[in-house]
C-alpha positions as MATLAB code, in Angstrom:
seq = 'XXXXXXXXXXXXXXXXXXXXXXXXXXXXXXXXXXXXXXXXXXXXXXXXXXXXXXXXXXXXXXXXXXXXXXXXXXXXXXXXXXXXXXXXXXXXXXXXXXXXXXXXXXXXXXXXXXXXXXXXXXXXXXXXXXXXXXXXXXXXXXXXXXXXXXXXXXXXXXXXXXXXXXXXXXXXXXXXXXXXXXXXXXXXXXXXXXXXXXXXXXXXXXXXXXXXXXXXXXXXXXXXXXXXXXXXXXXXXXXXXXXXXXXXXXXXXXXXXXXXXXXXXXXXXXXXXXXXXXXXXXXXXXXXXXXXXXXXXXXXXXXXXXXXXXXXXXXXXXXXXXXXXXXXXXXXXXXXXXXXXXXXXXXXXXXXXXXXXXXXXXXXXXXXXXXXXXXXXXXXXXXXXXXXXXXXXXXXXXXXXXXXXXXXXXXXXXXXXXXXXXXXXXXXXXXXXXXXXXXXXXXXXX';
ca = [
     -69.166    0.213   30.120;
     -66.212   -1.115   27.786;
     -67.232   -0.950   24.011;
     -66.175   -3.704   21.640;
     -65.096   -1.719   18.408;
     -62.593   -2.438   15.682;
     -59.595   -1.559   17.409;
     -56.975   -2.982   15.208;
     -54.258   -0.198   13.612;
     -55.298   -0.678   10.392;
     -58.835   -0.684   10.245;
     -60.727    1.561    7.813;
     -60.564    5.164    7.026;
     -61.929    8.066    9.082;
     -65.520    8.782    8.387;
     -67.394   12.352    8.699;
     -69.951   10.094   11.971;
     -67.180    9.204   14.166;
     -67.883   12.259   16.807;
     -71.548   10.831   17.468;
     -69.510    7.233   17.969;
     -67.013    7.999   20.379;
     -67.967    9.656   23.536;
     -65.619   11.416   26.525;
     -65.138    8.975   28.948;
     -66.092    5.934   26.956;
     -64.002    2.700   27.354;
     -63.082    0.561   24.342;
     -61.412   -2.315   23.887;
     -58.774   -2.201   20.770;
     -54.945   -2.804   19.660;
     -52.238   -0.739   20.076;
     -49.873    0.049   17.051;
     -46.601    1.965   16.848;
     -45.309    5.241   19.440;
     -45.791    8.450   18.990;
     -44.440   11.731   19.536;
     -46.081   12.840   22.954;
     -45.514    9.984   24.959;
     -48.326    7.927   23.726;
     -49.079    5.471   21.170;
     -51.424    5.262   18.063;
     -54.390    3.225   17.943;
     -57.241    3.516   15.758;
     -61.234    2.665   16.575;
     -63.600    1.939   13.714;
     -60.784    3.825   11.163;
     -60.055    7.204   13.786;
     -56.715    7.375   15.217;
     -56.698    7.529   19.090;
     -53.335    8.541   20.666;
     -53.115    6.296   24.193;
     -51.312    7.150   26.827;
     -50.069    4.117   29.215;
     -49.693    1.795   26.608;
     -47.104   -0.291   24.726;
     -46.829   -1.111   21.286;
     -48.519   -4.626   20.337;
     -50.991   -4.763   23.355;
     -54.550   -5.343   23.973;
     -55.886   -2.701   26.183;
     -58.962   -1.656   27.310;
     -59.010    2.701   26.723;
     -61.161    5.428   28.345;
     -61.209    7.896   26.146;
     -60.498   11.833   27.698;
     -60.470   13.722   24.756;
     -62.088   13.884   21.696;
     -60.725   16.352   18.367;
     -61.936   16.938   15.397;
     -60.024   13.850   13.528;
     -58.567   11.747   16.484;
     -59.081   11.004   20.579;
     -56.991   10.642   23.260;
     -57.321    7.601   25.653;
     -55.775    6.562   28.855;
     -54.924    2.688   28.910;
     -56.763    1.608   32.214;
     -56.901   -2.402   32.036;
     -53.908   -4.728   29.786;
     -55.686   -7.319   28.052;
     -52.398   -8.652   26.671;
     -49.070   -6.971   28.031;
     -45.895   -6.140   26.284;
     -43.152   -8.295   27.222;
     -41.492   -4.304   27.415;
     -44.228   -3.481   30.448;
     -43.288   -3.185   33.923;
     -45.399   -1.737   37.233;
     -44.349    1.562   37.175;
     -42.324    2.297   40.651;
     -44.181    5.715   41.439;
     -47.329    5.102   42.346;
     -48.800    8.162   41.100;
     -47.553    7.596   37.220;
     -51.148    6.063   36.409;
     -54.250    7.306   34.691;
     -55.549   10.511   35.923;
     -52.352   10.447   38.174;
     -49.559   12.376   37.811;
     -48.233   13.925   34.292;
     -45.037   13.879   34.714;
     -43.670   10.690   34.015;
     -44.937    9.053   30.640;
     -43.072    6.306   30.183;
     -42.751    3.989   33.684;
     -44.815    1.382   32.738;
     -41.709    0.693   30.181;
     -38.591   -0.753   30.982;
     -35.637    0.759   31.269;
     -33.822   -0.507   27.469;
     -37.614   -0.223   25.866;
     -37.506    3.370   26.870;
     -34.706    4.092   24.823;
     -35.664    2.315   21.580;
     -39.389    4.150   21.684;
     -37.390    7.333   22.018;
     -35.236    6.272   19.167;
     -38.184    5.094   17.078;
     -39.978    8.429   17.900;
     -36.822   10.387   16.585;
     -36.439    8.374   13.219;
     -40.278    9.083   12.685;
     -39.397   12.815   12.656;
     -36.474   12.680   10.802;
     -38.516   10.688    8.037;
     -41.881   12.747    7.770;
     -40.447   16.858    9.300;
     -36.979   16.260    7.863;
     -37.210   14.713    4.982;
     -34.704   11.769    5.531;
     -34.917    8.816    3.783;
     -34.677    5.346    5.890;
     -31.713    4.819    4.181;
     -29.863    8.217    4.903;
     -31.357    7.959    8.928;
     -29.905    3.993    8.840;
     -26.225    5.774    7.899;
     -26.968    8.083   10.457;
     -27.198    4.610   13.235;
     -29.668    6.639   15.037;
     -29.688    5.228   18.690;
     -30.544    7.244   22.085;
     -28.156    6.742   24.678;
     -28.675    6.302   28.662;
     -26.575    8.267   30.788;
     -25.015    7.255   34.125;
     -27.394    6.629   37.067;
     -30.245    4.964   36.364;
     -33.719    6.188   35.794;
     -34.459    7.640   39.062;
     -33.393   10.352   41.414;
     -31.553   12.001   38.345;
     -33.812   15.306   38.250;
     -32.111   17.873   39.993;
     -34.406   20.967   39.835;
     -38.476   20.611   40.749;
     -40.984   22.845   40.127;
     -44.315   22.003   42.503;
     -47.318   23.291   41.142;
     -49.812   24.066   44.596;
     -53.374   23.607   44.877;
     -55.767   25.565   45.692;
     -55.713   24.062   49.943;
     -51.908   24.444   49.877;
     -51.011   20.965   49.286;
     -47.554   20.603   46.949;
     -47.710   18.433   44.436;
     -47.459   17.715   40.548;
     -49.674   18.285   37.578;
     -52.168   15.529   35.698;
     -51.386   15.625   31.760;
     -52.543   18.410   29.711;
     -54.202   19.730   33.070;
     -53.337   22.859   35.383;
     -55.184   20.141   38.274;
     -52.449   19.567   40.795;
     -52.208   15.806   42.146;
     -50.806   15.807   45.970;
     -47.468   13.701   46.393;
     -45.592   12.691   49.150;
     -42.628   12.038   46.947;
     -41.056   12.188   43.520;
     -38.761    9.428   42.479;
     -37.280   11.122   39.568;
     -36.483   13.778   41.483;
     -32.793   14.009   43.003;
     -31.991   12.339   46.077;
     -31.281   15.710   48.046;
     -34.740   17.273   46.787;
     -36.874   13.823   47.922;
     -35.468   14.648   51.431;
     -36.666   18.113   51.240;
     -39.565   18.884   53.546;
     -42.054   20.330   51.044;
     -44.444   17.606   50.441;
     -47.053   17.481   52.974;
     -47.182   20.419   54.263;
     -49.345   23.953   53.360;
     -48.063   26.306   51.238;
     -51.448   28.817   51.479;
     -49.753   31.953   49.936;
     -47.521   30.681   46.759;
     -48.281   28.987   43.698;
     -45.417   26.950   43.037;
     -42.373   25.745   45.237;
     -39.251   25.423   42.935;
     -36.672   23.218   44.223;
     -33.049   22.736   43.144;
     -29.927   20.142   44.289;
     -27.043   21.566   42.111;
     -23.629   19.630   40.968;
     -21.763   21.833   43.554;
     -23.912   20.569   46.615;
     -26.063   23.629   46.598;
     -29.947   22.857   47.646;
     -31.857   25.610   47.583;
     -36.024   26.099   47.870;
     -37.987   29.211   46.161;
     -41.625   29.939   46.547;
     -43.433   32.061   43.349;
     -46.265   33.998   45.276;
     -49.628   33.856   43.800;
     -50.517   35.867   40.559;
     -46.447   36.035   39.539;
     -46.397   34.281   36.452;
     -42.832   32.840   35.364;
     -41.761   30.483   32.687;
     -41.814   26.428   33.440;
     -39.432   24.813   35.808;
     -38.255   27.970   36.965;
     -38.703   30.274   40.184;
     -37.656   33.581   40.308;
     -38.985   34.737   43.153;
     -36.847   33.131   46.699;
     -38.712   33.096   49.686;
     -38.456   31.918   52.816;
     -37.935   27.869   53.083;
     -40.109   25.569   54.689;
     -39.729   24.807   58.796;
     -36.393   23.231   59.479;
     -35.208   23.358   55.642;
     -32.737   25.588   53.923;
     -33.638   29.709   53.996;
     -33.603   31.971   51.463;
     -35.636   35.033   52.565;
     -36.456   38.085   50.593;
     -34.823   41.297   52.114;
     -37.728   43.327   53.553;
     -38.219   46.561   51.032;
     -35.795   45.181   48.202;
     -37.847   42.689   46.589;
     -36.743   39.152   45.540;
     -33.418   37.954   46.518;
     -31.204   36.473   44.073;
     -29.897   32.673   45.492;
     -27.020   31.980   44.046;
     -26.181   28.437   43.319;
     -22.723   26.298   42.295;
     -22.466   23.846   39.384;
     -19.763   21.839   38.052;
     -19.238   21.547   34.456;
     -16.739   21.401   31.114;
     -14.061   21.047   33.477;
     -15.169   24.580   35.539;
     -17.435   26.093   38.426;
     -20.245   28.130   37.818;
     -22.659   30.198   39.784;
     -25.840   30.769   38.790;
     -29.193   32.376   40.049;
     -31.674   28.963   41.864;
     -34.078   29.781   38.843;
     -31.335   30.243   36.232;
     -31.518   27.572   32.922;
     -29.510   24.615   33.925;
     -29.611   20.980   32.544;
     -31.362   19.036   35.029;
     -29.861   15.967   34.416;
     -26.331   16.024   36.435;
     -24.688   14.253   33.840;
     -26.200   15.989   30.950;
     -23.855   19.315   30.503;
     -20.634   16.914   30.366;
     -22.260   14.313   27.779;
     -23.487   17.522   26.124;
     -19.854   19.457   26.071;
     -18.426   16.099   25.146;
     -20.533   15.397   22.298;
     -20.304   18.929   20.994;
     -16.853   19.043   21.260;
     -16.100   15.449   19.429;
     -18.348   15.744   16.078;
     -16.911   19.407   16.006;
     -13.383   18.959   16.788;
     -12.600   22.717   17.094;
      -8.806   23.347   15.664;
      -6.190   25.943   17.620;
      -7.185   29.909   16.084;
     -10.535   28.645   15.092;
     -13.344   31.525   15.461;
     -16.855   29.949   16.837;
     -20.021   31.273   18.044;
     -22.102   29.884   20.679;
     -26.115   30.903   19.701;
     -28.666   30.568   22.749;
     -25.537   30.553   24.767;
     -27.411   30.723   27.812;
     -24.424   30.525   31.066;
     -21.782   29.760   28.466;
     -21.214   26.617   28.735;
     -20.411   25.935   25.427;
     -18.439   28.957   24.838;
     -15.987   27.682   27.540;
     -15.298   24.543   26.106;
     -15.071   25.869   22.586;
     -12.614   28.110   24.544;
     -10.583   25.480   25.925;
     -10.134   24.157   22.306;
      -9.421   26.884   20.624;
      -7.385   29.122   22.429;
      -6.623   32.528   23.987;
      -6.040   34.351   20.891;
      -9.031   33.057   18.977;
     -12.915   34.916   19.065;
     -15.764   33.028   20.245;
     -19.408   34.788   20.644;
     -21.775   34.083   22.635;
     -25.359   35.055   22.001;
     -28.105   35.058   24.607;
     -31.006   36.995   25.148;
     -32.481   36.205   28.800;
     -30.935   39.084   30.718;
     -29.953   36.340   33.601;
     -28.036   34.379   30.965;
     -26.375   37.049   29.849;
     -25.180   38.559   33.485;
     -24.098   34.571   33.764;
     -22.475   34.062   30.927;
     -20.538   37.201   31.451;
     -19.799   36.778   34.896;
     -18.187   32.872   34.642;
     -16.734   33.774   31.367;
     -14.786   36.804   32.933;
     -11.889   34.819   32.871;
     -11.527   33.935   29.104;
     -10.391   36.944   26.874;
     -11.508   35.906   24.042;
     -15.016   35.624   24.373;
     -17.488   38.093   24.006;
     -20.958   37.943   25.324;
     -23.955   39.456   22.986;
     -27.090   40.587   24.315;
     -29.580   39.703   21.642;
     -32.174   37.136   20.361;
     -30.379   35.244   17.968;
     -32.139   36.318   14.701;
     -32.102   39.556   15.620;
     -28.215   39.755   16.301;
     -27.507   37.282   12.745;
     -30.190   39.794   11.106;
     -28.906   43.403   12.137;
     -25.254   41.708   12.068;
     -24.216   41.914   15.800;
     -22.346   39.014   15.108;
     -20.744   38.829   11.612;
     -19.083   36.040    9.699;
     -16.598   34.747    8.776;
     -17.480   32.382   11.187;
     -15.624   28.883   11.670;
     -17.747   26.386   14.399;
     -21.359   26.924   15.280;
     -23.071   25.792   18.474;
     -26.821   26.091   18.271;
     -29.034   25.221   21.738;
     -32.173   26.533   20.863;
     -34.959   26.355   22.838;
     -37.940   23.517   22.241;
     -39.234   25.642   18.934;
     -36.198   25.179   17.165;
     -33.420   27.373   15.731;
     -36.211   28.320   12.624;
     -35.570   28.794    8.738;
     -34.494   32.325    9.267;
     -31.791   31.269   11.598;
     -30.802   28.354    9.802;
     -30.725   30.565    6.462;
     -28.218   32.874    8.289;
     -25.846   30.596    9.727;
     -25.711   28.913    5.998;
     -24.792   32.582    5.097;
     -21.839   32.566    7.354;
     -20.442   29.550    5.829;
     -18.900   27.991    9.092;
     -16.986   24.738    8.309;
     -19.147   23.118   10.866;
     -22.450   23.295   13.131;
     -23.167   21.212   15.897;
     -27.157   21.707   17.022;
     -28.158   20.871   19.916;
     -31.777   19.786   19.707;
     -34.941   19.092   23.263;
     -37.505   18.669   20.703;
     -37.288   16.312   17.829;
     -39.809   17.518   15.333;
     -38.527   21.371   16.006;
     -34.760   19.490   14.525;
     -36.451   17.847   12.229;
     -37.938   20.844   10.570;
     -34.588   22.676   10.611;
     -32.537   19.687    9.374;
     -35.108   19.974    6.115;
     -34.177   23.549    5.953;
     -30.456   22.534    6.015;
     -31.253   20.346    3.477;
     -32.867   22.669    1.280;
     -29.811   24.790    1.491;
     -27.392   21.880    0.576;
     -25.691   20.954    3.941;
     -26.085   17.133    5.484;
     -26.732   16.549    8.676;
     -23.407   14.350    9.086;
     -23.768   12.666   12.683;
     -26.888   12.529   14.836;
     -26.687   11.173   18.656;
     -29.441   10.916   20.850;
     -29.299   10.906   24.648;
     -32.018   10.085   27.654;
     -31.248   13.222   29.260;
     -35.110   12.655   31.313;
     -35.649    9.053   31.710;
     -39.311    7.794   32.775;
     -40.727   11.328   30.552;
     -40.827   11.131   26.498;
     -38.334   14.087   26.401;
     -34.903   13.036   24.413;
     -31.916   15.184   23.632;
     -30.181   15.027   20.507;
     -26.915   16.313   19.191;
     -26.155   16.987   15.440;
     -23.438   17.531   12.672;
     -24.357   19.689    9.725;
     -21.560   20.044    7.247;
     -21.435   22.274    4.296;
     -21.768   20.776    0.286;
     -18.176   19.907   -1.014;
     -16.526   21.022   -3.831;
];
C-alpha cells in the first residue's frame, strides 16, 4: 500500500511520533531534494529526513522504506512518478532495489554522475571543512572522468559466495549475496572469467584481478579466513579451464605475483596487494600529484601510506638521485613491495611504521620539503595533520577516497593556518558514489 504523506523537502520539523508513523517496508509517495553523501538523496516525510536510494534530485517517486533510525529512514525508490531529465535505465540489470549494492549511481547519466559527485564534495567541504562557498567557488571544484567510459573499468573483483556456492555480489548494507552472471563494471578480462555460475561450496569469496601488465589471476578465501575488503590473500586453485594458482601442499598460501604498469615503471605485486582499480587511476593520480607539487631538483619528500611506492618513484624521478625521499607504510605486503620495486632508486628509504607512530616517535624527522599523504578512507587525522604542520614542508599534496574524512582534515589544516590551495576531483569508480580527490595545502606566508 503506497501512503500519501507530505513528501516535499521542506516540510515541517521532526516530531518525537514519527517512529509510530513510518513503518519498515511502507511505501510513500514524496519529493526528492538535493544528494547526499552515501549514494542517495534526501527527502523528508511529514518533517523526517529519509535518505533514498535510486533516486534523482527533483523527482516524484514512490519509496519503500527499509530502514528506520532514530531521526531519519532509508527508502529504496521503486516507481518514478516524474523522472529526472538526468535518469537513464541502468545497463546492469541487477543495479535495482533489493538488487545488487554495488553500483549506486546507474540510473544517472554519465555527465550527471559527475556533478552529484561534485555537489556531494562541496557539501563536505562547506559543513566538515569549514569552507565558505566563496573560498570552495576559488577552489572551481569539478570531478573529472577518466578515459574509458563507465564500464568494464574495474580491474580487481571481490565475489562474496552464498551459502549454495553461487558467486555473486552483495545487496546494500547487507552481507546477503545476490547471484550474477556478470558484472559490467568489472574489466573486460574478469567478465570473461568463468566464475559466475558455477559452485564454489568450500570458499567464501572469489577475488579476481586483470592487472595493467596483462596479468589475470583468480584467488579463493576459504571459509572462516577473514581478510580486509576487495582483497584475497589466500590463492587457490582456479576454476575448470581458467587460470591456476594452487597452494603448495604443506606450505600454506601461495603468493601470485602480478605486473602493473605505472609512473612510467613496472611493478610486481602480490594478486591481493592494494592497487588502484581503475587502470587509469595511478597515472591521473602521479600526474596530479606531481603538477600542484612541482617537486624541484635536491628537494627532500616523504611519501606517508606509501603503500607499493608509487608515489615515492615519481617524487624520485623529480627530484633526483642525490635527494631523500621516505616512504612510510605499515601493511607488511606494502612494505616488502615498496622495497622490492624501489630497489633501484638510492635515495629512497622504505619505513615500516603506521604513520603517526613513525611522525610521533620520529622515525621520520623533518626538515621535510614535499609531502604525499594517501591515507586510507578515515583520513590522515588531527594528530597526523598536526605533525606534518610541525615539519613545515613547503608543500602537501593529499590524496583523499573519502570526502568527509578530507574534509575534516582540511579544517584541521585550517585551524593550523595552511590553505588548501588546489582541489581536483576525479571519477576514479564510475556507476558507485566513490570519488577521488587530490589536494594542495600550502603553508601561511610571511
Amino acid at each position: 500500500m503506497t501512503t500519501a504523506r507530505a513528501g516535499s523537502a521542506g516540510s515541517g520539523d521532526a516530531g518525537p511520533e514519527w517512529r509510530s508513523g513510518l513503518e519498515e517496508a511502507e511505501r510513500v509517495e514524496l519529493t526528492v531534494d538535493a544528494v547526499a553523501p552515501g549514494g542517495h538523496c534526501v527527502a523528508r516525510v511529514d518533517g523526517q529526513v529519509v535518505f533514498v536510494r535510486h533516486a534523482l534530485p527533483g523527482e516524484r517517486v514512490v519509496a519503500e522504506v527499509t530502514e528506520l533510525h532514530r531521526g531519519f529512514a532509508r527508502a529504496d525508490a521503486v516507481e518514478i512518478l516524474a523522472a529526472s531529465p538526468d535518469r537513464v535505465t541502468p545497463p546492469c540489470p541487477y543495479a535495482r532495489p533489493g538488487g545488487c549494492g554495488g553500483c549506486d549511481l546507474q540510473h544517472v547519466t554519465p555527465a550527471a554522475q559527475l556533478d552529484w559527485k561534485t555537489a556531494v564534495v562541496r557539501e563536505q567541504l562547506t559543513r566538515l571543512g569549514g569552507l565558505t562557498d566563496a573560498e570552495i567557488d576559488g577552489l572551481r571544484v569539478a570531478v573529472r572522468a577518466l578515459p574509458g567510459g563507465p564500464l568494464g573499468w574495474r580491474s580487481r573483483v571481490r565475489y562474496a559466495v552464498d551459502a549454495a556456492g553461487r558467486a555473486g555480489l552483495l545487496k546494500h548494507r547487507s552481507h546477503e549475496v545476490v547471484p550474477i552472471d556478470r558484472c559490467l563494471i568489472a574489466h573486460p578480462a574478469i567478465q570473461e572469467l568463468p566464475v559466475l555460475g558455477q559452485r564454489w561450496p568450500t570458499a567464501e569469496a572469489v577475488a579476481t584481478v586483470a592487472s595493467t601488465g596483462g596479468d589475470v589471476v583468480v584467488t579463493t578465501l576459504p571459509d572462516g579466513v577473514s581478510t580486509r575488503p576487495d582483497v584475497a590473500a589466500h590463492p587457490a586453485a582456479a576454476p575448470p579451464d581458467g587460470p591456476a594458482h594452487p597452494a603448495a601442499p604443506g606450505d600454506g598460501p601461495v603468493p601470485v605475483p602480478v605486473r602493473e604498469t605505472a609512473a612510467g615503471r613496472d611493478w610486481t605485486l602480490p594478486a591481493g596487494g592494494f592497487w588502484q582499480v581503475h587502470p587509469a587511476a595511478a597515472d591521473t593520480l602521479v600526474d596530479a600529484v606531481l603538477d600542484l607539487l612541482d617537486p624541484q631538483p635536491g628537494e627532500s619528500a616523504w611519501d606517508l601510506y606509501g603503500g607499493a611506492g608509487l608515489f615515492a618513484a615519481a617524487l624520485a624521478g623529480r627530484v633526483g638521485p642525490q635527494a631523500r625521499v621516505t616512504v612510510v607504510e605499515s601493511a607488511a605486503e606494502g612494505v616488502a613491495a615498496a622495497r622490492r620495486n624501489l630497489a633501484d632508486l638510492a635515495g629512497v628509504e622504505v619505513v615500516a611504521a603506521r604513520v603517526e607512530t613513525a611522525l610521533a616517535r620520529r622515525r621520520v624527522t623533518g626538515p621535510v620539503d614535499l609531502v604525499v599523504l594517501d591515507p586510507p578512507r578515515t583520513g590522515a587525522g588531527a594528530a597526523v595533520v598536526r605533525h606534518l604542520v610541525a615539519a613545515t614542508p613547503r608543500a602537501v599534496a593529499y590524496v583523499a577516497c573519502d570526502p568527509a574524512a578530507f574534509a575534516r582534515d582540511v579544517r584541521t589544516f585550517g585551524q593550523a593556518g595552511w590553505r588548501l590551495a588546489a582541489l581536483r576531483g576525479y571519477d576514479l569508480f564510475p556507476m558507485t558514489r566513490h570519488v577521488e580527490l587530490v589536494g594542495l595545502f600550502l603553508p601561511p606566508t610571511g
